[in-house]
Backbone bond lengths (Angstrom), bond angles and torsions (degrees), N, CA, C in turn:
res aa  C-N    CA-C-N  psi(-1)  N-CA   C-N-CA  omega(-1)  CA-C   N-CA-C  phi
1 X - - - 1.463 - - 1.521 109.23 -
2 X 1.265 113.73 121.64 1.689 124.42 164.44 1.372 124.96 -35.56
3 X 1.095 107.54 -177.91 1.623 108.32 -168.49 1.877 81.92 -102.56
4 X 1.006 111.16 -50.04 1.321 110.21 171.85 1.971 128.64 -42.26
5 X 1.178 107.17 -34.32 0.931 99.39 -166.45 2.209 109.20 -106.10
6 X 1.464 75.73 22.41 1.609 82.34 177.95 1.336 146.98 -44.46
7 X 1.509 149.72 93.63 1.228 134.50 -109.79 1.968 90.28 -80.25
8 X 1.108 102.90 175.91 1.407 132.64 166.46 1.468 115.56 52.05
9 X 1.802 128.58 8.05 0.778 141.95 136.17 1.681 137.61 -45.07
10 X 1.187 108.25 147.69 1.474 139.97 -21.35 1.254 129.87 -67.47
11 X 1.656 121.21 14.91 1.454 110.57 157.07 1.497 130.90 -44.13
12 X 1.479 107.05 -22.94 1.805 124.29 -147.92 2.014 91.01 -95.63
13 X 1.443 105.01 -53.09 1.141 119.34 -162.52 1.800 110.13 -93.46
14 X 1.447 113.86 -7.36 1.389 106.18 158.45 1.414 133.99 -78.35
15 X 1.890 104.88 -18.40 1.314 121.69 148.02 1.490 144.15 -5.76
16 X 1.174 129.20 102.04 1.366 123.74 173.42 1.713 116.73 -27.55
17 X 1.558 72.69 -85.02 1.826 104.29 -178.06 1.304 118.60 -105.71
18 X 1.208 118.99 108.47 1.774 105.30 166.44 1.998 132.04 -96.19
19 X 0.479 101.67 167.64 1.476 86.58 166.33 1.807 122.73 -159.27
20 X 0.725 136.68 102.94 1.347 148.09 -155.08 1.882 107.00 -85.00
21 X 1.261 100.96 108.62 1.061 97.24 -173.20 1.971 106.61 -113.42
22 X 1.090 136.72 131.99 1.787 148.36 174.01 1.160 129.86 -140.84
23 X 1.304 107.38 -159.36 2.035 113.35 173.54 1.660 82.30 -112.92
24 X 1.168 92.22 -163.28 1.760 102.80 -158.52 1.741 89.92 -107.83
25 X 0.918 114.77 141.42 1.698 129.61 -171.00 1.302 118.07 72.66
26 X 1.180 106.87 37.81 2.036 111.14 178.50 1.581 100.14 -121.92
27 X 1.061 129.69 8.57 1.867 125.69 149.06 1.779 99.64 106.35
28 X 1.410 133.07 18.68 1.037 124.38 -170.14 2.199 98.56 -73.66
29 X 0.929 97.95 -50.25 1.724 73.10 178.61 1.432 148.13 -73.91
30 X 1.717 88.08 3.27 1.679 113.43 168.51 1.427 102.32 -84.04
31 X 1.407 101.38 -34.10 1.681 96.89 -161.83 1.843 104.29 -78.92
32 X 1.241 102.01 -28.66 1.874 109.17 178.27 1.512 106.59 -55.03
33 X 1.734 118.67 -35.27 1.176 112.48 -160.34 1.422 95.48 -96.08
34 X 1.254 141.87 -42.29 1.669 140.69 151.15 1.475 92.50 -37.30
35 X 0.820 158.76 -76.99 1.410 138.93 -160.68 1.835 138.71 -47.95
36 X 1.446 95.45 -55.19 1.890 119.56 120.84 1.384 129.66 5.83
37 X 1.567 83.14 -77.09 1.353 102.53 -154.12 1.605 97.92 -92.20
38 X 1.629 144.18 -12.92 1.165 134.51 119.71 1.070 153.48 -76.48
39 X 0.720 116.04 4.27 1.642 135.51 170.78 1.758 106.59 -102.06
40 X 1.254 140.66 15.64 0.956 139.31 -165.50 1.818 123.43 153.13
41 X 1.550 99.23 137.17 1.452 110.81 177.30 1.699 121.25 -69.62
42 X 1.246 123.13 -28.93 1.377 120.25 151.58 1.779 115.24 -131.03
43 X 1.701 94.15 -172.58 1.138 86.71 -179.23 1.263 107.45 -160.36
44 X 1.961 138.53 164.01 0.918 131.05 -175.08 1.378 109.23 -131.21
45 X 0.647 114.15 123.61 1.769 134.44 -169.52 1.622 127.84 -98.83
46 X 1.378 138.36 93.00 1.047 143.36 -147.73 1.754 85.86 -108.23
47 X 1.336 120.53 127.34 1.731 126.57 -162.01 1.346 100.76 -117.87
48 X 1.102 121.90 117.87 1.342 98.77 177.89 1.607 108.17 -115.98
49 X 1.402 111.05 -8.55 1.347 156.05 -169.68 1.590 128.40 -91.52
50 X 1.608 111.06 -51.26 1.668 123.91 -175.86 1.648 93.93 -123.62
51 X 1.373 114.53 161.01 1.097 125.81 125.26 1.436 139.64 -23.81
52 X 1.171 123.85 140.15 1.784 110.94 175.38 1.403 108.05 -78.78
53 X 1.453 129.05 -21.32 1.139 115.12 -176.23 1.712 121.62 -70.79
54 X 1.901 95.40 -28.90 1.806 112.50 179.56 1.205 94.84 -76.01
55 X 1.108 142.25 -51.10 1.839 131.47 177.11 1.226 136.06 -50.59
56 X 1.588 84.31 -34.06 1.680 97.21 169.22 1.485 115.29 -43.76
57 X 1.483 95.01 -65.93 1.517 133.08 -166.80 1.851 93.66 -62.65
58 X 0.777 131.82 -59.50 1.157 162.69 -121.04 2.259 73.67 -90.90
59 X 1.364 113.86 -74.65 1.470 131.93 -155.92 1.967 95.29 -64.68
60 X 2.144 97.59 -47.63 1.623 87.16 -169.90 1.830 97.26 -72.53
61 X 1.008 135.50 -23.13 1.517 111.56 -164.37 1.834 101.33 -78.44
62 X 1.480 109.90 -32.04 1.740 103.99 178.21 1.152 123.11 -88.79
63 X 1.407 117.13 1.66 1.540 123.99 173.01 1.626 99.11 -101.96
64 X 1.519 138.68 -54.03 1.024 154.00 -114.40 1.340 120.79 9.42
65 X 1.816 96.05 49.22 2.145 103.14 146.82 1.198 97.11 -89.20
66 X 1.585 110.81 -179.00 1.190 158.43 -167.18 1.643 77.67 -71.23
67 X 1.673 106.78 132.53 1.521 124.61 162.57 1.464 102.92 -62.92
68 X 1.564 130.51 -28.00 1.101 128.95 -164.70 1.456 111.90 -90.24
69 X 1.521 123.61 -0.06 1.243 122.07 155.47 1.377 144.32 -69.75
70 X 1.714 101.55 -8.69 1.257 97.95 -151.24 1.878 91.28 -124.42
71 X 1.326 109.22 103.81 1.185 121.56 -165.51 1.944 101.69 -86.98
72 X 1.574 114.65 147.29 1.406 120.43 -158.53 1.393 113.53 -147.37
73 X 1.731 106.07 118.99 1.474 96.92 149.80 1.565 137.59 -109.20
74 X 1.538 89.54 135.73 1.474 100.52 -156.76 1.701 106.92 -67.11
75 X 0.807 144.84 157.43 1.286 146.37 155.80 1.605 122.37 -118.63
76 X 1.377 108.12 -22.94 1.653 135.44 -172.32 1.929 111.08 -77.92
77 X 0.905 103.53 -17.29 1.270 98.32 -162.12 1.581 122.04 -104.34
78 X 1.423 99.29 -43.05 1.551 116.43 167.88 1.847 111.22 -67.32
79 X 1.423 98.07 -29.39 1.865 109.69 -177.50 1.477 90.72 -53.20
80 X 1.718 112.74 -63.49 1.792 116.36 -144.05 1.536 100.98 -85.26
81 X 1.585 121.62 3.98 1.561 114.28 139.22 1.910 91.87 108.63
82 X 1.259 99.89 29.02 1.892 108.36 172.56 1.110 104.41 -114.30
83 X 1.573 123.82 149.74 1.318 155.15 153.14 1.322 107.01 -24.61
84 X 1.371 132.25 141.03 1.119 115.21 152.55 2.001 97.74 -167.97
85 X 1.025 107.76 152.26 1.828 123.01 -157.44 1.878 96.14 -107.51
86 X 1.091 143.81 108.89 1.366 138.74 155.17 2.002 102.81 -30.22
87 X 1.252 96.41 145.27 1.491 81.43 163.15 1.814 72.90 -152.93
88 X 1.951 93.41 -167.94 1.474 111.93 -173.80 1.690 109.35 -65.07
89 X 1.161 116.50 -10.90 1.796 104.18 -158.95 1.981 81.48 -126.71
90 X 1.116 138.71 -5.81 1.268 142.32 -169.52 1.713 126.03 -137.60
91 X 1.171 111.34 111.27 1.777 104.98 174.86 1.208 112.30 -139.29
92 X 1.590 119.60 121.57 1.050 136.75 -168.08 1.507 107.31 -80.79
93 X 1.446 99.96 134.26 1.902 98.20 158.75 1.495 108.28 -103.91
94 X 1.086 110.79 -177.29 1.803 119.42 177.51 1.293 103.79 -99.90
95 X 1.838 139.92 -9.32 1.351 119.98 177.09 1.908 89.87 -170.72
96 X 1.031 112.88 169.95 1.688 124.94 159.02 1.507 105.46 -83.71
97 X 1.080 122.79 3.96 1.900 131.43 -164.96 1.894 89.98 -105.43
98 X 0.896 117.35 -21.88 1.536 112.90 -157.82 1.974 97.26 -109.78
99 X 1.411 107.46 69.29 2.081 103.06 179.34 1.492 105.55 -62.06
100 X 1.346 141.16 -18.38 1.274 115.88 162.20 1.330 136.51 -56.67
101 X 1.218 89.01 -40.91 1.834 114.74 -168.63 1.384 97.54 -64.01
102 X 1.511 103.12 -55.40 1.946 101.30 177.83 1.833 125.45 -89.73
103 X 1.633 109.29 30.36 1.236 104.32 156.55 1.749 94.28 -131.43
104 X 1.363 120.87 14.05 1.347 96.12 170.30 1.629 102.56 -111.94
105 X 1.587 124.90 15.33 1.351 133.78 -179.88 1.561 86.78 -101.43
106 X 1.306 125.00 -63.06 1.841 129.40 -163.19 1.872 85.81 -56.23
107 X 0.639 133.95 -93.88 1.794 123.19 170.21 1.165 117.73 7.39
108 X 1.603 123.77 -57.69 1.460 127.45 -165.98 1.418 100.84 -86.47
109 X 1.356 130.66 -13.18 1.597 109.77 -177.28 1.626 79.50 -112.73
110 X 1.045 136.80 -8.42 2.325 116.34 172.31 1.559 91.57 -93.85
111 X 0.867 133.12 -6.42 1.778 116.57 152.12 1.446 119.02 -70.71
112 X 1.224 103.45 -28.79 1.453 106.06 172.36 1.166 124.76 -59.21
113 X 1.528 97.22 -44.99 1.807 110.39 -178.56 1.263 116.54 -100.68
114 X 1.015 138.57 21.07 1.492 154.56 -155.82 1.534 105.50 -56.43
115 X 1.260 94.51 -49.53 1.653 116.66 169.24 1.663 143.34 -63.23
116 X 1.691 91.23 -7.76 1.326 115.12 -174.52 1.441 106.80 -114.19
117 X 1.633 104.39 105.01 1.656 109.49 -179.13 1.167 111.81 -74.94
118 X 1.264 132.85 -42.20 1.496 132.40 164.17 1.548 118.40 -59.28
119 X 1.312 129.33 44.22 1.333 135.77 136.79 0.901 156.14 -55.52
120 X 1.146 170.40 147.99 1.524 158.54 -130.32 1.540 113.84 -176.31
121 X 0.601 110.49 168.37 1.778 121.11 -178.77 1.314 121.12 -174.45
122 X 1.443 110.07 135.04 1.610 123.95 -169.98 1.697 100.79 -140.96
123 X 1.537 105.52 151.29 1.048 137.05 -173.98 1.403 109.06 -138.19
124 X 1.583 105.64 116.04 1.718 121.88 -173.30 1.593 100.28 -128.67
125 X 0.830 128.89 106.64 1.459 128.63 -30.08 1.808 129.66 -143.57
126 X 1.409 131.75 156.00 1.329 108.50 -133.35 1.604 88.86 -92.71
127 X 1.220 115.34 -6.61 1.664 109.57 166.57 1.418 121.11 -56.78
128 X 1.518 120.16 -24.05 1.495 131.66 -170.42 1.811 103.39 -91.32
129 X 1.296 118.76 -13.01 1.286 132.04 166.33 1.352 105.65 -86.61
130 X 0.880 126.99 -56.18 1.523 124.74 -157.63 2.183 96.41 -88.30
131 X 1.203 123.11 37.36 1.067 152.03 148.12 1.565 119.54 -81.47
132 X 1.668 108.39 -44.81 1.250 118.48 178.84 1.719 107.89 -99.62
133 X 1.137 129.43 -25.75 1.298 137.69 -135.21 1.854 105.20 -127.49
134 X 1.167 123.03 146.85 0.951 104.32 143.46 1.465 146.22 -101.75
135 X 1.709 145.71 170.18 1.505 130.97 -147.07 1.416 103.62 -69.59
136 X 1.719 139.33 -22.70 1.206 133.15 161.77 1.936 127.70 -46.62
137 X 0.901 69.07 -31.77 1.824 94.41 -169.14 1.149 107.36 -90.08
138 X 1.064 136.97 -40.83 1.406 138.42 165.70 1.513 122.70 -86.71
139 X 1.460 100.24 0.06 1.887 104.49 164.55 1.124 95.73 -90.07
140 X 1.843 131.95 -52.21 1.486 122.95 167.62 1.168 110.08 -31.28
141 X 1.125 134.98 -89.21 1.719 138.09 -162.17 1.555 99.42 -55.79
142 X 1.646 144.47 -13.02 0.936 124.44 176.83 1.479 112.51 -77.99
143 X 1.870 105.80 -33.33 1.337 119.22 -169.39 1.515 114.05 -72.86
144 X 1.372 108.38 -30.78 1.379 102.90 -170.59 2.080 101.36 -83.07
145 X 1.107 111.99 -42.04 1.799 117.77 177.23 1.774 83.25 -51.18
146 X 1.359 134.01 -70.37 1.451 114.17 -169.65 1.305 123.18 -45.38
147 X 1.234 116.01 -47.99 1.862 127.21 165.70 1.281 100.11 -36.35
148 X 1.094 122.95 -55.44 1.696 106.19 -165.50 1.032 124.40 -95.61
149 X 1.551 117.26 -16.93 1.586 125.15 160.15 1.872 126.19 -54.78
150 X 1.516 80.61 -31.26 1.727 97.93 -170.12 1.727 105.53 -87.32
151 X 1.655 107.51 -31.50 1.572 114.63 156.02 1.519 120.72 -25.71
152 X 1.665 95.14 -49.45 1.503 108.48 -171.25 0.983 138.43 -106.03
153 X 1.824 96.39 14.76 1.808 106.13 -163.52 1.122 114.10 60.35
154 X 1.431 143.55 50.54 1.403 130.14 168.93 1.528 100.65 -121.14
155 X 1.110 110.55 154.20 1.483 113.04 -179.05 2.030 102.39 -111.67
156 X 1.402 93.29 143.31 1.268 116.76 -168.78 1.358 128.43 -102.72
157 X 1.308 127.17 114.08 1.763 111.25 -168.08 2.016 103.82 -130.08
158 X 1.368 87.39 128.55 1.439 93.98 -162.22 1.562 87.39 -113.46
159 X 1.717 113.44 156.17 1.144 126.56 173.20 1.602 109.85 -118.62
160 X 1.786 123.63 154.54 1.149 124.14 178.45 1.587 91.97 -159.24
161 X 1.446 91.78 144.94 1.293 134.31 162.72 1.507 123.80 -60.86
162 X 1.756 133.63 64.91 1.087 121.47 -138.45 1.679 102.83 -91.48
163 X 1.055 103.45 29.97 2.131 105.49 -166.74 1.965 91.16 -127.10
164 X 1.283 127.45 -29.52 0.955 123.53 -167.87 1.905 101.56 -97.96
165 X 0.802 146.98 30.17 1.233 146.01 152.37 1.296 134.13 -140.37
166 X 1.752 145.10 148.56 1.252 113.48 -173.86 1.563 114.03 -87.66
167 X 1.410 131.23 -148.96 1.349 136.46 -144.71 1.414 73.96 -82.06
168 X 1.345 122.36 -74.22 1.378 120.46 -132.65 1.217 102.79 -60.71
169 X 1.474 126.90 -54.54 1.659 126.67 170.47 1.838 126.10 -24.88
170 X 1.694 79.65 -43.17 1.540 92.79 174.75 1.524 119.44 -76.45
171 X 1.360 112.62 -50.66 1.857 97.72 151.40 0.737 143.21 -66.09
172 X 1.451 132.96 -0.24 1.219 148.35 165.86 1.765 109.56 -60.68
173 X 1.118 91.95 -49.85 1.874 116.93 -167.08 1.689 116.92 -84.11
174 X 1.961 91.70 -33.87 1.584 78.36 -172.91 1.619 98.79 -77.06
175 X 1.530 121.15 -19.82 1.771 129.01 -152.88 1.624 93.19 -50.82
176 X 0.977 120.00 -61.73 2.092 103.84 -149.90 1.824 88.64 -72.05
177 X 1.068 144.80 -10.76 1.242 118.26 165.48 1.481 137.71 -73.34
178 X 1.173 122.58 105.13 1.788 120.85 154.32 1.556 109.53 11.56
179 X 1.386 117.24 -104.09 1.406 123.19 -161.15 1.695 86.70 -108.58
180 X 1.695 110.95 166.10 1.210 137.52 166.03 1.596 99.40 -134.44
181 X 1.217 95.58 131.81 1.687 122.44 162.87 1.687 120.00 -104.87
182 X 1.195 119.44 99.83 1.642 133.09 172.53 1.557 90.69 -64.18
183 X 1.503 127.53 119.73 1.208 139.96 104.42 1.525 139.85 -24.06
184 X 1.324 127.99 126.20 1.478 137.81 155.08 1.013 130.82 -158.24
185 X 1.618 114.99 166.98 1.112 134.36 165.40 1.494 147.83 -94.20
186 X 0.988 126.85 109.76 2.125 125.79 -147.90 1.557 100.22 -120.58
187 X 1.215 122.99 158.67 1.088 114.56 149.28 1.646 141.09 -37.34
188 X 1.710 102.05 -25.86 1.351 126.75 -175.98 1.020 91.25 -79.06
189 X 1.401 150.42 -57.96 1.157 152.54 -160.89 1.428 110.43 150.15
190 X 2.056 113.37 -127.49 1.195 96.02 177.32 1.881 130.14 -118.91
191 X 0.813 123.10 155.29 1.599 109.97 -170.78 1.529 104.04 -140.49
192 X 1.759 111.96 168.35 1.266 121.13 -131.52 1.706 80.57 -156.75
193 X 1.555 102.80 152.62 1.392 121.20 174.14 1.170 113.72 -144.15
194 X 1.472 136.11 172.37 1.684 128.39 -176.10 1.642 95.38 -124.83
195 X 1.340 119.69 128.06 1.992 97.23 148.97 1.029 108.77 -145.86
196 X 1.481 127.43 168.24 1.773 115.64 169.89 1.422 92.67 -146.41
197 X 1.154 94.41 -138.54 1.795 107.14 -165.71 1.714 104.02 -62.52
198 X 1.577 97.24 -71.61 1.238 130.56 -164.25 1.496 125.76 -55.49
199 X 1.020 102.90 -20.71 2.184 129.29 174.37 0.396 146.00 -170.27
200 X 1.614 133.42 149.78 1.759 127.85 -145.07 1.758 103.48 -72.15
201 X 1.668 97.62 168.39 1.563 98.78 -169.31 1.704 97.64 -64.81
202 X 1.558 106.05 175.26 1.348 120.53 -167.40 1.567 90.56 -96.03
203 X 1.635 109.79 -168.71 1.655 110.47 174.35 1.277 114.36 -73.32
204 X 1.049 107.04 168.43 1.875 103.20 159.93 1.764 101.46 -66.02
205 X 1.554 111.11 146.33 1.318 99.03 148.78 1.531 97.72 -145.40
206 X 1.453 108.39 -176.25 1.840 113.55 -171.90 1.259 99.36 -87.49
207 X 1.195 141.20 159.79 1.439 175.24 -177.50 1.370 120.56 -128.51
């Protein structure tokens, strides 16, 4: 299925904030970058998870923009003990353990784009933070990255790990977002739901 033909859109993608919450193999980081990749002409990608070079790759083949749109901070690379040079579309941190380092890098590439209202932003993923962190601390750093996304009109799509934490962590994390998207897994494959504050969840549909 296309980026185009994404279910429950444009309810999903007129969204502030999203945040995608599942078990692990139900399509939430395909679906972050389809989300992205309609709701917006580029995008910035905070990794806490891939490489910048696999995201790259990873964003132009499920969006089919330009690989060169989708600007990234790496977190993966400096951790597993490789070289790596900041450039304009790339900024490395030294770990997912270090939230300064990776909101004063996500800063240096949205100065870049400051100018670009059709922006986007993704977060892979805040379960791989909250490894180092605890769920207070990582609603701070979620709240303040939303403050400045929403500064700029960009809409924000965060991913979570919904099997690896308990309830409260998980309300803690899903709260400052707009909409939440439930993830799964079926025999059919994979499917997706919408809910927020204001009304009950939507149907399942496939993804």
């Amino acid at each position: 299925m296309s980026v185009e033909e994404l279910p429950l859109a444009p309810t999903l993608t007129d969204a502030e904030s999203v945040v995608i919450a599942g078990p692990p193999m139900s399509g939430k980081y395909e679906l972050m970058h389809r989300i992205l990749g309609k709701a917006g002409k580029r995008a910035i990608v905070l990794s806490t998870g891939h490489d910048a070079e696999r995201v790259r790759e990873d964003y132009a083949e499920t969006t089919g923009h330009d690989p060169d749109t989708c600007a990234i901070v790496d977190c993966v690379t400096r951790e597993q003990g490789a070289e790596a040079e900041d450039t304009d579309r790339t900024k490395y941190a030294s770990s997912p353990k270090n939230l300064t380092e990776l909101g004063v890098k996500f800063t240096e590439l949205a100065e870049n784009w400051e100018d670009h209202p059709e922006t986007t932003v993704g977060v892979h993923s805040l379960s791989q933070l909250l490894m180092y962190w605890d769920a207070d601390r990582i609603y701070q750093f979620v709240r303040v990255l939303l403050g400045r996304t929403r500064n700029q009109e960009w809409m924000t799509v965060a991913v979570i790990n919904s099997t690896m934490h308990d309830e409260r962590t998980l309300h803690t994390l899903l709260d400052p977002f707009d909409t939440v998207v439930d993830t799964r897994t079926t025999d059919e494959g994979w499917e997706m739901r919408l809910r927020d504050r204001s009304s009950s969840p939507t149907a399942w549909q496939e993804f």
